[in-house]
C-alpha positions as CSV (number, residue, x, y, z in Angstrom):
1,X,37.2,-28.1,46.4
2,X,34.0,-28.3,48.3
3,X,32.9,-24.4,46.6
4,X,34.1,-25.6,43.6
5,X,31.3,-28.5,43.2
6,X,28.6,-26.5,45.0
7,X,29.1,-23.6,42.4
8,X,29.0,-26.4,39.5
9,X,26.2,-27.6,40.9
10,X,24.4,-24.0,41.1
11,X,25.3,-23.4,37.2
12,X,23.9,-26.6,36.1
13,X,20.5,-25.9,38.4
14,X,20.9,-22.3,36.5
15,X,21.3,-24.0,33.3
16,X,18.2,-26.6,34.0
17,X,16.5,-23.4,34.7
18,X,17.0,-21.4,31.9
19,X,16.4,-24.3,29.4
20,X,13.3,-25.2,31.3
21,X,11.9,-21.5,31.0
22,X,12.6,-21.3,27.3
23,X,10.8,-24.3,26.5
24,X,8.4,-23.3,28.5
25,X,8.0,-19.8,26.4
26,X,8.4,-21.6,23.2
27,X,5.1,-23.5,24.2
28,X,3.3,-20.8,24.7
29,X,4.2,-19.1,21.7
30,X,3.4,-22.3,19.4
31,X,0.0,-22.2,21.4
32,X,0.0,-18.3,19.9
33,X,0.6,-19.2,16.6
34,X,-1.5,-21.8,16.2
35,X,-4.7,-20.0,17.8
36,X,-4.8,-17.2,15.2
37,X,-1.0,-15.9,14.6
38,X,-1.4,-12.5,15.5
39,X,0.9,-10.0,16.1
40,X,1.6,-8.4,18.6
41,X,0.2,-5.2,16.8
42,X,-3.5,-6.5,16.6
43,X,-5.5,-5.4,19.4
44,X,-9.3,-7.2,18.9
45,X,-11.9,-7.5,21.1
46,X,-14.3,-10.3,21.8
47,X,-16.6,-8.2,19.2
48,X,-14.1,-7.2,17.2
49,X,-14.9,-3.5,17.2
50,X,-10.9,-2.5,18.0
51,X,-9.2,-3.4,15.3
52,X,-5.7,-1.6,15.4
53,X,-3.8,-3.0,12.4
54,X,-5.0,-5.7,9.7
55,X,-2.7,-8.0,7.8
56,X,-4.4,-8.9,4.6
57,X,-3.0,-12.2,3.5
58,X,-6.0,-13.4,1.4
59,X,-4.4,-15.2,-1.7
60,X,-5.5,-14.5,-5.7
61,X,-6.3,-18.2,-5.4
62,X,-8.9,-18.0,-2.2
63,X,-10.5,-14.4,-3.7
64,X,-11.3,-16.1,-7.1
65,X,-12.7,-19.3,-5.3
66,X,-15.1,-17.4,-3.1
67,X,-15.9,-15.3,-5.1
68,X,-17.0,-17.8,-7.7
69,X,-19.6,-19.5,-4.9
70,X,-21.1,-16.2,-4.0
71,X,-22.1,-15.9,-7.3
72,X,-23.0,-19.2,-8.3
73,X,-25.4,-19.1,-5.3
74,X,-26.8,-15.9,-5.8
75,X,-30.6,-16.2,-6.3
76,X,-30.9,-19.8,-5.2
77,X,-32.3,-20.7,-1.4
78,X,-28.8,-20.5,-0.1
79,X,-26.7,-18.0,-1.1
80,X,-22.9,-18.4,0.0
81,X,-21.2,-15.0,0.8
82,X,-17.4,-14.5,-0.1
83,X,-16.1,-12.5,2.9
84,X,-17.8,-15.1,5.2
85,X,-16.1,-18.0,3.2
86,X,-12.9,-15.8,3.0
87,X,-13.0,-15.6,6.7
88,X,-13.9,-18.8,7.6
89,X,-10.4,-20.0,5.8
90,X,-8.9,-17.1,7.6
91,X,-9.4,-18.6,11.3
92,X,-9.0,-21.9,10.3
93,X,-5.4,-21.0,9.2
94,X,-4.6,-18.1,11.2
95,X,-5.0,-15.8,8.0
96,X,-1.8,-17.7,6.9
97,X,-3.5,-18.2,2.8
98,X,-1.4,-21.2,1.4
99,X,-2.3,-24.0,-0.6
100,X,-4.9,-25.7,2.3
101,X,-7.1,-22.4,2.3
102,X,-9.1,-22.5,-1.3
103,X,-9.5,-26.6,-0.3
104,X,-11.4,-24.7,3.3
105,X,-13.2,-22.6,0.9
106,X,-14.3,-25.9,-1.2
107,X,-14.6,-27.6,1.9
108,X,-17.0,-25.6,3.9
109,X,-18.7,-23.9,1.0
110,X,-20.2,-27.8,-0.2
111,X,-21.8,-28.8,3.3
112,X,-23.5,-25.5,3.5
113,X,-24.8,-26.0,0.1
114,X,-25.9,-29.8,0.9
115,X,-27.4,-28.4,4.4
116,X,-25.4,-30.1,6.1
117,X,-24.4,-27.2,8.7
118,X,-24.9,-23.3,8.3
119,X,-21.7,-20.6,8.3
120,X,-23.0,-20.0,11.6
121,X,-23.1,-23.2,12.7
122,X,-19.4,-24.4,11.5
123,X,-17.7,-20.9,13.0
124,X,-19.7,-20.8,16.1
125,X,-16.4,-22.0,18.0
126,X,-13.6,-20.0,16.0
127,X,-12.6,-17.4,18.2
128,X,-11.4,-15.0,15.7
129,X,-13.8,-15.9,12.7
130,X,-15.8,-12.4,14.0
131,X,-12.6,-10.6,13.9
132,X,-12.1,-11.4,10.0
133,X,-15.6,-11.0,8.6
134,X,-15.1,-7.2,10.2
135,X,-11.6,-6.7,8.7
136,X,-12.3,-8.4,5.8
137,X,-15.6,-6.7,5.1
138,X,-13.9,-3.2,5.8
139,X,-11.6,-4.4,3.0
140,X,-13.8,-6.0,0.2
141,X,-17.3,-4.6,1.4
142,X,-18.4,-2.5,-2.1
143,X,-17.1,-4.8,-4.1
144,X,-19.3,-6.9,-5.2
145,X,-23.3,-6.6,-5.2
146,X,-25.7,-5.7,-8.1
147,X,-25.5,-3.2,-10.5
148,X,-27.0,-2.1,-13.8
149,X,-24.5,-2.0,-16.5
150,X,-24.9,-0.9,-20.5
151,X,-23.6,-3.9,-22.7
152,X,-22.9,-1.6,-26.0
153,X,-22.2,2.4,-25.6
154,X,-25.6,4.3,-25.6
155,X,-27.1,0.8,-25.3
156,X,-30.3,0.0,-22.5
157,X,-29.2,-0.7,-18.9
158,X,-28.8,-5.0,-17.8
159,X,-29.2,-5.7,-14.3
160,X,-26.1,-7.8,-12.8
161,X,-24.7,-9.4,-9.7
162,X,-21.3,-9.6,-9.6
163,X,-17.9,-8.2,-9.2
164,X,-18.6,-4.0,-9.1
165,X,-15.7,-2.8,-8.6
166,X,-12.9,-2.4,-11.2
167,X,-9.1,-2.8,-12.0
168,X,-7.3,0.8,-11.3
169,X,-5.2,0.6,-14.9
170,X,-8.3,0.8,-17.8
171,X,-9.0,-1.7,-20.2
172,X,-6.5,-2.2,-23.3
173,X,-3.4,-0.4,-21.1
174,X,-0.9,-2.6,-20.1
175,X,0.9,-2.3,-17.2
176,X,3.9,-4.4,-14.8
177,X,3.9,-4.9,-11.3
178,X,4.9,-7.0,-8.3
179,X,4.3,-7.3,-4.4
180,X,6.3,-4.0,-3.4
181,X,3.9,-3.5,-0.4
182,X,6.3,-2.8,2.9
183,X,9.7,-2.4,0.9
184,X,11.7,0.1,2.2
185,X,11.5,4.5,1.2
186,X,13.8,7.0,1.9
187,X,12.7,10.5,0.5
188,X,12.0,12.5,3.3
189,X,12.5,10.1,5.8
190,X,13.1,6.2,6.2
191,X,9.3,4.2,6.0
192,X,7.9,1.3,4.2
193,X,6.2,2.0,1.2
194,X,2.7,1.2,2.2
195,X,0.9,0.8,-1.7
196,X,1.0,-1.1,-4.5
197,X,3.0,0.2,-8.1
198,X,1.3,-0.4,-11.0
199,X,4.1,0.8,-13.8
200,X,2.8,2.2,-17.4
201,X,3.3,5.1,-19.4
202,X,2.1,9.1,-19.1
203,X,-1.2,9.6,-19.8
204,X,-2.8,5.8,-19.1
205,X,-6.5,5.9,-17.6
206,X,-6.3,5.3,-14.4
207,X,-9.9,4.4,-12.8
208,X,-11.9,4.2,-9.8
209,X,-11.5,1.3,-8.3
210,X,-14.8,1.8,-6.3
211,X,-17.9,3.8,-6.1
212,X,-17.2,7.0,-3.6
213,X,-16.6,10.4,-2.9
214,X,-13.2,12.6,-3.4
215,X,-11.9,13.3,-0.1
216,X,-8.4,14.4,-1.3
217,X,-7.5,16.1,-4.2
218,X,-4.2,18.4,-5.1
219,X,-0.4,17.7,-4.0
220,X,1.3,16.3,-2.0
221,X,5.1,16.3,-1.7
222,X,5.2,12.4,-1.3
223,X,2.9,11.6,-3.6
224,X,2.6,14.7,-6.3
225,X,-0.4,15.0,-7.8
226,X,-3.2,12.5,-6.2
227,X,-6.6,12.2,-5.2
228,X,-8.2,10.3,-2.4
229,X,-11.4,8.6,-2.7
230,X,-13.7,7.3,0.4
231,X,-15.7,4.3,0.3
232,X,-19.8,5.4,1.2
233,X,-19.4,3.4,4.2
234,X,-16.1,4.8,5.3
235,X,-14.3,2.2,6.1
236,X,-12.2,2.7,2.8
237,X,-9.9,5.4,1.8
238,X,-8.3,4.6,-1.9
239,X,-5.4,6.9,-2.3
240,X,-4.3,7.0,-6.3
241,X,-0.8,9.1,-6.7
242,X,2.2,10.0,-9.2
243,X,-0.8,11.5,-11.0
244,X,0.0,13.8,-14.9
245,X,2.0,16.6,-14.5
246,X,-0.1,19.3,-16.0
247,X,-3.2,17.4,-16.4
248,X,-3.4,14.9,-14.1
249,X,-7.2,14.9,-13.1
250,X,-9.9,14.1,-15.1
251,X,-12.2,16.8,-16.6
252,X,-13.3,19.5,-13.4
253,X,-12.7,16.8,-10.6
254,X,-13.1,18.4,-7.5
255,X,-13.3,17.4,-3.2
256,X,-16.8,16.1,-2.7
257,X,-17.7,14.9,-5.8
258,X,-19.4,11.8,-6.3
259,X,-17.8,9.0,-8.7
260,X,-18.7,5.7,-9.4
261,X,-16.8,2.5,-9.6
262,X,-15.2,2.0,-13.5
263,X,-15.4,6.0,-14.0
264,X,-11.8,7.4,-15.1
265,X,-10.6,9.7,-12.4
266,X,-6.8,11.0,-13.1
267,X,-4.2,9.9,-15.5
268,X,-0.7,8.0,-14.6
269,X,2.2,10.1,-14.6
270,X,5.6,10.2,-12.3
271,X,4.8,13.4,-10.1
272,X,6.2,13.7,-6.5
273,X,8.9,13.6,-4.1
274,X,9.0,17.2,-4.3
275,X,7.6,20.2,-2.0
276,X,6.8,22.2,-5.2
277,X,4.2,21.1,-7.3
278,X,4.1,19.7,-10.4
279,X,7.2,18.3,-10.6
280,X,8.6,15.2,-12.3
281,X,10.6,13.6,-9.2
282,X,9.9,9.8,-10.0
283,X,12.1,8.3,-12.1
284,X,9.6,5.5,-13.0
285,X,6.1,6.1,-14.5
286,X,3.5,4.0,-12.2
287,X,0.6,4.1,-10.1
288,X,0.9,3.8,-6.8
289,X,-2.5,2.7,-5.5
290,X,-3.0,2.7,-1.6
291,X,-5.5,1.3,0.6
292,X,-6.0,2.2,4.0
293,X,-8.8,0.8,6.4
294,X,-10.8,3.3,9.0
295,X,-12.7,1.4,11.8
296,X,-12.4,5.0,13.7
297,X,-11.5,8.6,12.2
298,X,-8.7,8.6,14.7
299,X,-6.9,6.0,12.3
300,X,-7.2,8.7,9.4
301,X,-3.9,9.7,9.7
302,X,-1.4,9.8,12.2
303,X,0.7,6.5,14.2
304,X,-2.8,4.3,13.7
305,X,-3.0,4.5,10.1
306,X,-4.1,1.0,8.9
307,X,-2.6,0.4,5.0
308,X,-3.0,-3.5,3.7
309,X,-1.6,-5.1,0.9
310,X,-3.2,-5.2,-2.0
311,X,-1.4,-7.0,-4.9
312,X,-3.8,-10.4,-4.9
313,X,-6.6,-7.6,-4.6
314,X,-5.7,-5.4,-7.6
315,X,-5.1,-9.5,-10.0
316,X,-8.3,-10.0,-9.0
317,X,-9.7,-6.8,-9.6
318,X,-8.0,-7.4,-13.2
319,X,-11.3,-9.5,-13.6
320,X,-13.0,-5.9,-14.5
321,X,-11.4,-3.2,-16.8
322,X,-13.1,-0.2,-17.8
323,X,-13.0,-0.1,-21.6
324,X,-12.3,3.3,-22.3
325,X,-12.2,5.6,-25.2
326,X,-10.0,9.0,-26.2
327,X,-12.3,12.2,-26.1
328,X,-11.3,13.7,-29.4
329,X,-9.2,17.6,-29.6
330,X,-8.9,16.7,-26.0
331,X,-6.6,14.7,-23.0
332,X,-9.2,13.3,-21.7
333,X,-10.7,9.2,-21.5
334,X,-13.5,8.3,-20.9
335,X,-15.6,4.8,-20.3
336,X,-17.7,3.5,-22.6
337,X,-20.5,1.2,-21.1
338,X,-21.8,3.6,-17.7
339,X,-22.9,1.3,-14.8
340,X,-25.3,2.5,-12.3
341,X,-24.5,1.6,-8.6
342,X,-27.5,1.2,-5.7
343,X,-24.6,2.2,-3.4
344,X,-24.3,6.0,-5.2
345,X,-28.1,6.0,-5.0
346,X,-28.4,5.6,-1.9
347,X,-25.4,7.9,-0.7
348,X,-27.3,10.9,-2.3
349,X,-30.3,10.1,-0.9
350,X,-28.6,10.0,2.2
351,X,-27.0,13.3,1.9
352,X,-30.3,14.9,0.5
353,X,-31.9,13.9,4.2
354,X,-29.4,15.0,5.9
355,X,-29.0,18.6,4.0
356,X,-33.0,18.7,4.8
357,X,-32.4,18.2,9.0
């Protein structure tokens, strides 16, 4: 009788135990989520220069509101930038992008324009404020700037500030899509499909999203025919696939060439899942547009490859179309107003110095 109460006694001290550990836990991971959310999969440092994976959770909603204060401020004495604001609303909320985040954005966008504190001012104490201006930069850095755009074919060159990069479907071609980014894949081997499907018809435009250089071109058995274009900064790799069977590349595109943002690049088709080339393997006609962040070449390829989601990206993006037009007796598109990017200038010049070393 006298074992029998002492081993009661033991299991409810166990039990006492146990509950008191897990609540215990549980407090720590609330303390988690609230300071930032991370997963366990980010790895950053106190200067954010080890960035191992980036969820980008940035809503249509937030994008279009910072966006719109960047350049409503341009030129005046204080001139708001979007990634800052984007990443403001990001360590406020953990990068969690709901309904509170574009009233952030309103929020902290108006003192700084009344002077009553500075961006640096209000994220001097948010821990992980440096972390997003680095991952989101890395994501939206050639975006926007200036430029110098035609307004009519042929016509004399306006200087802009704005949104410079472009929608990857051209102007007057409509497309479907959803949020497909992470959804299970199971040619080859079981993975998440790390993109975004853009679904048309054979032969649509499909355009550079961004001013860069083609770092990939030619078949691939996931992805048939696709190229791979690399930000000037390289911090982006833009990776457009299911390319044209028998034409899928526009005019003599070739590795290392040069293109800027709005040019048309390839032309949609459903080419892939197949170790020969050329083949037809998709049964749906899309785009499947990738983005993939490199803080160091090590993340190229391989386990530390860093692929975001970029649905909210690409509606946005939708802002800009190329407007395109059929180059006659052949299958080619091209634009119609050219734009001329600083950022292309500058790469060649660049390159030129270095050829000259």
């Amino acid at each position: 009788m006298r074992d029998g109460k002492r081993q009661s006694e033991w299991v409810i001290r166990l039990k006492a135990a146990i509950l008191l550990e897990a609540a215990m836990l549980f407090a720590v991971v609330m303390i988690w989520a609230e300071d930032g959310r991370f997963a366990e999969h980010d790895t950053v440092t106190a200067s954010g220069s080890n960035i191992q994976w980036v969820d980008f959770n940035v809503s249509y909603e937030a994008l279009c509101r910072a966006y719109e204060y960047d350049v409503d401020t341009y030129g005046t004495k204080i001139h708001l930038n979007w990634i800052e604001l984007l990443s403001y609303a990001a360590a406020k909320c953990g990068g969690d992008f709901g309904v509170g985040a574009v009233e952030d954005i309103r929020t902290i966008a108006e003192k700084i324009k009344s002077g009553e504190t500075t961006m640096e001012e209000a994220a001097k104490d948010m821990k992980y404020f440096s972390y997003y201006k680095e991952a989101y930069t890395a994501v939206l850095g050639g975006l926007v700037g200036e430029y110098e755009i035609q307004e009519s074919p042929g016509g004399a060159y306006v200087k802009k500030y704005g949104l410079k990069g472009f929608s990857p479907i051209a102007k007057g071609f409509e497309y479907s899509d959803y949020d497909d980014f992470g959804v299970s894949r199971s040619y080859g081997y079981r993975r998440q499909h790390l993109g975004h499907d853009m679904m048309g018809q054979v032969g649509t435009p499909i355009i550079a999203a961004e001013s860069g250089y083609v770092e990939a071109l030619g078949w691939n058995q996931y992805g048939g025919w696709r190229i791979g274009i690399r930000s000037f900064d390289g911090k982006r790799y833009y990776y457009y696939a299911h390319l044209r069977q028998n034409y899928p590349y526009q005019g003599k595109l070739k590795e290392g060439d040069i293109v800027t943002a709005g040019e048309v690049i390839g032309y949609m088709g459903h080419t892939g899942y197949s170790t020969k080339e050329n083949v037809n393997n998709i049964d749906q006609v899309h785009l499947h547009m990738g983005l993939q962040l490199i803080f160091d070449e090590s993340q190229k390829e391989g386990n530390n490859e860093i692929w975001v989601d970029c649905y909210d990206l690409t509606r946005f993006l939708y802002k800009n179309r190329s407007e395109v037009y059929k180059v006659e007796g052949t299958k080619e598109w091209k634009r119609r107003m050219e734009m001329r990017d600083p950022a292309v200038e500058h790469y060649r010049k660049e390159q030129k110095g270095k050829n000259n070393t």
